[in-house]
N, C-alpha and C positions, 0 to 999 in steps of 0.2 A: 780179506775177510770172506768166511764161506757165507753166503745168503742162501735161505730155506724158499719152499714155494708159497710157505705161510706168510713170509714177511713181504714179496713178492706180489702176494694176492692184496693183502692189505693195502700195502702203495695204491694197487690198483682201486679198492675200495676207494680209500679216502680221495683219491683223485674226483670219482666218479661222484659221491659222495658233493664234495665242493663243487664241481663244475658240472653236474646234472647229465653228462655225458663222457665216455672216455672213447676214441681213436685210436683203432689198433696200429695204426703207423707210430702217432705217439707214444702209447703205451710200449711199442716193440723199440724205437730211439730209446726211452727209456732209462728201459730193463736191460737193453744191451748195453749202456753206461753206465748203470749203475749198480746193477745188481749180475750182472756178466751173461757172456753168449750163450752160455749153457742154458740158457732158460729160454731160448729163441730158438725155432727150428722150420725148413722151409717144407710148405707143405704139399702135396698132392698137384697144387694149381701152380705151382712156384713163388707163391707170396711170404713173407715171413710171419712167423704166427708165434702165439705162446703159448709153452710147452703145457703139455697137458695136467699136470699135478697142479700146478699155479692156476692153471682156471678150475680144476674140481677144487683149490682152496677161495677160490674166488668166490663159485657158487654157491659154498657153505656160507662165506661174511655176509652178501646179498640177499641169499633165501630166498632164491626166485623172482625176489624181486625188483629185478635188472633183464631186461631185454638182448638179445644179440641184431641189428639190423645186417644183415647179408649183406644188400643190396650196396647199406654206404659204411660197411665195415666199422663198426661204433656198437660200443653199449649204452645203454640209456635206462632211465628209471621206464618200469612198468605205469601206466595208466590208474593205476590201484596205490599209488602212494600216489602222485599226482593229487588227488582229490581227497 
């Protein structure tokens, strides 16, 4: 089955969605089992990452309002849905 970056991002929503945080290692296990390798690519620093259409469909579901933490690789809700 071909999977799109839309359906992909979604997963990724609702994940974040339920569990108020999502783990790029997680999220990259995933995606590689269930939605295929094509959608994982290693980046710059040599860590596994996801691909870039899947997170500009990501950004759209969120609207900004989802954080990226660098430091411990994770998205999480913004401080402005919090409250």
């Amino acid at each position: 089955m071909n999977h799109t970056a839309e359906e992909v991002a979604a997963w990724m929503f609702g994940e974040m969605r339920n569990a108020g945080i999502l783990y790029q290692a997680d999220a990259v296990e995933h995606i590689r089992k269930n939605f295929g390798e094509h959608f994982i690519y290693v980046n710059e620093k040599g860590h596994a990452s996801i691909d870039k259409e899947v997170k500009k469909a990501f950004k759209k579901l969120h609207g900004g309002k989802a954080a990226w933490d660098r430091d411990a690789f994770f998205w999480g809700w913004t401080s402005a849905i919090k409250t």
